[in-house]
N, C-alpha and C positions, 0 to 999 in steps of 0.2 A: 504494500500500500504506500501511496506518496504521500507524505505529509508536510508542506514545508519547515524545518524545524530553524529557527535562530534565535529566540530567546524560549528557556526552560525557567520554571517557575518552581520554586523548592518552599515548601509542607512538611512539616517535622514533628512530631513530636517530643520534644527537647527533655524530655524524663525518662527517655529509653535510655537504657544502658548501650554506651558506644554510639549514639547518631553522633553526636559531637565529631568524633573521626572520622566515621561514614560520610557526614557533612560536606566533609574536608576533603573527601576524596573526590563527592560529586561534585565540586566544585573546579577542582581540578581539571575532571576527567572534560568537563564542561568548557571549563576556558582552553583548554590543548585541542581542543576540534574546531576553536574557531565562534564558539557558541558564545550568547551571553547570558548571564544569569539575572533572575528574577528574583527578590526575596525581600524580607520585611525587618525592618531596622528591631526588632525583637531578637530575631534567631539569629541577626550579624552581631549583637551585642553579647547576648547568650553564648556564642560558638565561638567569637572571634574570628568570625571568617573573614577572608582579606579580598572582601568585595563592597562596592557601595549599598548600601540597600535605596529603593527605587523610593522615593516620597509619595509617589503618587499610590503605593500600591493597593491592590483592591483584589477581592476575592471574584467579583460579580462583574466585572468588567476591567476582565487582567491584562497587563501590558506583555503576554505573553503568548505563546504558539502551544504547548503544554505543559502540565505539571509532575511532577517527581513528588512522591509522599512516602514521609519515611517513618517506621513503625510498623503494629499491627494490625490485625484487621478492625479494632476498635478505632485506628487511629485512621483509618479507608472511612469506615464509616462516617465518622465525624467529618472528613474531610468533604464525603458527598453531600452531606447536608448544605455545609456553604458554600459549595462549588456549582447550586442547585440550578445560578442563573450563567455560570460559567460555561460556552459552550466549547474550550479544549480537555482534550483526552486528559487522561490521568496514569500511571506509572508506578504500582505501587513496589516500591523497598519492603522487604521483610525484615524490619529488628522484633518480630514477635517471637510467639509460638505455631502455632497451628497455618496460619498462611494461607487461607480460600484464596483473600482480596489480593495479595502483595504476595506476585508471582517470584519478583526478583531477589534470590539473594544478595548482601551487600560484595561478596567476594565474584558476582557476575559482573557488577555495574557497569564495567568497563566495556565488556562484551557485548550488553545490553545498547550502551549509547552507540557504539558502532551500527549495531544492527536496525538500531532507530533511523541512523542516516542514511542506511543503505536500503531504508522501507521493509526492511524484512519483519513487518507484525502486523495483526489487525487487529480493530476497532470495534468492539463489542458495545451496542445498547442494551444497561443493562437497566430496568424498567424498575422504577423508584417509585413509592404508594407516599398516601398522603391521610391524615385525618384531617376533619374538620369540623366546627359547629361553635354554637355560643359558648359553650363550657372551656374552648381552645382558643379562640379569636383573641381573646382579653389579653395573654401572654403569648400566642405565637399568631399573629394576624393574619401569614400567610398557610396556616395550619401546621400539622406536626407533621414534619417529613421523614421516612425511614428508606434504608435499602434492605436492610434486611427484613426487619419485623415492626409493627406495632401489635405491644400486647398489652391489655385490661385484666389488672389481677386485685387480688384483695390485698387488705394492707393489714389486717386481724391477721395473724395467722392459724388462729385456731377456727374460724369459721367459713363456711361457703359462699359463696354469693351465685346471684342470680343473675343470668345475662339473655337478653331478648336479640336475635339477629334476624336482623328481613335482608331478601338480597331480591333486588328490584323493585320493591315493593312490596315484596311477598313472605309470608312469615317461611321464613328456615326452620327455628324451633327456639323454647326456652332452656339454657342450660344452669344447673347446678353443679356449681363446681370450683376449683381454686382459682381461676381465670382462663383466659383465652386471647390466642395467637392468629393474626392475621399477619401473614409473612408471604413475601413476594418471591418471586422464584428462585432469585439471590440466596435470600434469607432461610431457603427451605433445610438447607443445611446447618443450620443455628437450631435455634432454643425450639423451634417447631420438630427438630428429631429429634433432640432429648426427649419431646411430649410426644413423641410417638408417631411425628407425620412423617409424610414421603418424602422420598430426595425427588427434589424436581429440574430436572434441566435449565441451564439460568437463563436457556434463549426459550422456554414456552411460556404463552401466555396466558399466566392463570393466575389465581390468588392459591394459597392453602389458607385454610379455617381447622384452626386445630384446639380443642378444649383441653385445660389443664386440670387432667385428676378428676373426669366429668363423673357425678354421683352415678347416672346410666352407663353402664359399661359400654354399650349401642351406640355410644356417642362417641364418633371416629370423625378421623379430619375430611374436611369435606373440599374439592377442587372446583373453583367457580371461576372464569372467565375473568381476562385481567379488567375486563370494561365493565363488570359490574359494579353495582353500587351499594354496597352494602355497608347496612344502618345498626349500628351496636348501640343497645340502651343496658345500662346498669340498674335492674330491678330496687336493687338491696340496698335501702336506707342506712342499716346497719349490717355486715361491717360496710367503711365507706371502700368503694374501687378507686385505684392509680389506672391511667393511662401511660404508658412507656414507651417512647419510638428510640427503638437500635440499642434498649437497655442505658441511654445516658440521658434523654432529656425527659421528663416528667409534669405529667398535672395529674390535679383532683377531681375524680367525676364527680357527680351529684347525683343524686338518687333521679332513678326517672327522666335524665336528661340522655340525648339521642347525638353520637358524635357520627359521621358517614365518612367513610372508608374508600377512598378510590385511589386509580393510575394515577402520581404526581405527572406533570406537564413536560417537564423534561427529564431524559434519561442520564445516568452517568454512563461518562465515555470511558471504558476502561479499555486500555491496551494490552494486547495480551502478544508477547513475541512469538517469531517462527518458530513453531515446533510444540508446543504448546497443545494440549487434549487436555482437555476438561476429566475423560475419566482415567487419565492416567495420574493426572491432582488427586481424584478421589480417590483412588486404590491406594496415595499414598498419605492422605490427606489422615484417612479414617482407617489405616493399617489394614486392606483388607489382602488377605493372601490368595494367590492365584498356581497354578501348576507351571513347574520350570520349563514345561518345555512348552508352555504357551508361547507362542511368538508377541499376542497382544496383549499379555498379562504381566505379572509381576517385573518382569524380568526389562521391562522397558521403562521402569521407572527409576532413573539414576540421577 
């Protein structure tokens, strides 16, 4: 794929152990091709990195071509959130653990910006959800944005709560239970498989609805079309329910109040280099083992 690249925009999370050096490295590796660097007088002060930072810099209308995010996959997410009105790709560094989002090891990086100029990657839309309604407007106007998941749970933890779902209009059903997971195809590998739902391909377009710890056993994750609309009310006056998008950002439901669930407006662009299979991530992602003498199994994941 061609992209034209000449300024790279750098996204850190400066409390990982070693971005500081990683930092330093992509900086480097950055100015020795010719490139310029994009970054926020925060992380030049923080890092010491021996570049100017931009005055002007802005998340929503960046003076850049794409971005580089260093960290884990919490640090992807948070990054998608304000990168929401950003239409260049993204690049994620792994200083985590687990690594869905942030393909890149830091000991590739080198290899990786080569392979960027030489176009050797493509460009994944990956399709972003949104909540909305009066109970959410007041502190996030533009609603509550996730890639992975938003989930409504209780906040007693000794007791159940009640959640009412319509999807189009139409009642789903009422659940009893510890909360519930509306997670995007992204997300489907998060906190909706700890609670039992499916892995879903992060290029289909669906929602999963997945209920935590539902009182009916009956009660399984259910796959609805990424363009429906679906309306979650919080029954249960007591205990009160949290709303949670990607597990960092938070508000209070109110009993009886109706927030709606759909497709956010714009996708993140995530890059993913040559060579790159989605379920060769997963088999290594999620330890699963496969026969040695598979050609497409285990044995292709190095």
């Amino acid at each position: 794929m061609s992209l034209d690249i000449k300024k790279i925009g750098l996204l850190a999370n400066l409390g990982k152990p070693g971005v500081h050096t990683v930092l330093h490295q992509a900086v480097e590796a950055i100015i020795s091709r010719g490139l310029e660097v994009y970054v926020d007088e925060q992380t030049v002060r923080s890092t010491g990195l021996e570049v100017t930072a931009d005055p002007g810099f802005s998340l929503e209308k960046p003076d850049c071509d794409m971005w580089l995010v260093f960290g884990g996959d919490g640090t992807m997410l948070n990054a998608a959130r304000h990168l929401l009105h950003s239409p260049h790709p993204v690049l994620g560094i792994n200083l985590g653990r687990l690594g869905f989002l942030t393909s890149v090891n830091p000991d590739g990086l080198c290899e990786a910006m080569d392979m960027l100029l030489r176009g050797e990657f493509r460009i994944e839309n990956r399709s972003m959800i949104r909540a909305s309604g009066p109970v959410i407007s007041d502190h996030h106007p533009e609603g509550m944005i996730a890639l992975n998941d938003l989930v409504l749970s209780r906040v007693d933890a000794t007791r159940m709560i009640e959640i009412r779902v319509r999807v189009n209009g139409q009642l789903l059903t009422d659940y009893r239970c510890d909360g519930l997971i509306v997670s995007s195809p992204t997300g489907s590998t998060a906190y909706s498989l700890a609670a039992g739902g499916p892995i879903v391909h992060p290029g289909a377009e669906v929602f999963t609805v997945t209920p935590i710890c539902p009182h009916t056993l009956s009660n399984r994750s259910v796959i609805l079309g990424l363009d429906s609309r679906i309306e979650v009310t919080s029954l249960s006056s007591t205990p009160p329910a949290m709303l949670t998008s990607d597990g960092q950002e938070s508000c209070e439901m109110e009993p009886n109040r109706t927030i709606v669930i759909t497709r956010a407006e714009n996708p993140l662009r995530l890059i993913q280099l040559k060579g790159h299979q989605y379920f060769n991530t997963l088999r290594q992602k999620l330890q699963w083992s496969g026969l040695h003498n598979d050609p497409g199994g285990a044995g292709e994941c190095q």
